[in-house]
C-alpha positions in Angstrom: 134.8 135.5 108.5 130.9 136.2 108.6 128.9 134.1 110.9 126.2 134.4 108.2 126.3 133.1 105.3 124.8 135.3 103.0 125.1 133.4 99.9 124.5 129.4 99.8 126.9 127.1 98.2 126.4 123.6 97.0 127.2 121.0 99.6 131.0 119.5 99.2 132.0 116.3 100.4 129.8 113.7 102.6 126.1 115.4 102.2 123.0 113.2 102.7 124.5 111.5 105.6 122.6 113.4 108.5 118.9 113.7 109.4 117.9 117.0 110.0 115.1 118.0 112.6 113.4 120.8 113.4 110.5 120.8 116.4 108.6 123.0 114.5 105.7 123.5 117.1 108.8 125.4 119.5 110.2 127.8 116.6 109.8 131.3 116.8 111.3 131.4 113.3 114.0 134.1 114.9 116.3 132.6 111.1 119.2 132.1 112.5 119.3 128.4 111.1 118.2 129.4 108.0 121.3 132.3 107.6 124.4 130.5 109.3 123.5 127.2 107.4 126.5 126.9 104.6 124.2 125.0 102.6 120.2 125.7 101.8 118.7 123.1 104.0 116.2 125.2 106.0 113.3 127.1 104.5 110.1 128.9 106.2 106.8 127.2 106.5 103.8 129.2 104.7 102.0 128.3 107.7 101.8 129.5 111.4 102.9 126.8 113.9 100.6 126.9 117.6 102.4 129.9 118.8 102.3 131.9 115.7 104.9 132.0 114.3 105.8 130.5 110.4 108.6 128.5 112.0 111.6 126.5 110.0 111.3 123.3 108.1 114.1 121.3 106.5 113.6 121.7 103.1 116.3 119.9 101.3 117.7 117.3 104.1 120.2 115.8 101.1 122.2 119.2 101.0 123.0 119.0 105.0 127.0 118.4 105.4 126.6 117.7 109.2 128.6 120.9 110.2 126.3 121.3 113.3 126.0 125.2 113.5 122.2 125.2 113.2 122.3 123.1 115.9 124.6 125.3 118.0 122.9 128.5 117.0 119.7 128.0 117.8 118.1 129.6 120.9 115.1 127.2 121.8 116.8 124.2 120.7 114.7 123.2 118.2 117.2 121.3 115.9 117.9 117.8 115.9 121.1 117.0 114.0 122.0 112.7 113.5 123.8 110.3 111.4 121.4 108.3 109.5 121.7 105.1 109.8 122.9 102.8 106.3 123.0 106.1 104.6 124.3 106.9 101.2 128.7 105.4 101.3 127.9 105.0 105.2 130.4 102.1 106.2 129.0 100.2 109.4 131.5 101.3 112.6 133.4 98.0 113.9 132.7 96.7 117.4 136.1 97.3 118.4 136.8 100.7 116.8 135.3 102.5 119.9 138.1 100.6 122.2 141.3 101.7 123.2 143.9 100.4 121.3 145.8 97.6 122.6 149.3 98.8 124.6 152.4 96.7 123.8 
């Protein structure tokens, strides 16, 4: 399996749940966001950020399907990848589903 994706599907299954971002003023715009996202979230900006470069921007945050690889790939750590909170079919977590369960 390619680690790029060269052609970019429409999300499946729980998209629109994650906020995507990008610290745009660290990008080198090196693409490798853009090219191993499974979905088209990530675009170019037209303009050059302080270091020159026409760096990433998330350019359609509804298509992200939280698969984290932008986040993994990317060399300067530029990518912020969270669960939005009361998002679209987001049920609130219990209190006491993060506990252990109870022994007998």
């Amino acid at each position: 399996m390619a680690l790029f994706k060269l052609e970019k599907k429409a999300p499946k299954g729980p998209s629109g749940r994650w906020d995507v971002g990008v610290g745009e003023d660290l990008c080198k715009a090196c693409g490798f966001c853009l090219n191993v996202c499974p979905t088209d979230v990530f675009a170019y900006r037209k303009a050059p950020n302080k270091i020159g470069w026409f760096p990433m921007f998330t350019a359609h945050e509804e298509n992200c399907i939280g698969c984290m690889l932008c986040y993994q790939i990317c060399p300067d750590f530029c990518i912020d990848v969270t669960l939005k909170n009361g998002g679209p079919d987001m049920a609130p977590i219990p209190p006491n589903a993060r506990t252990a369960p109870a022994k007998p």
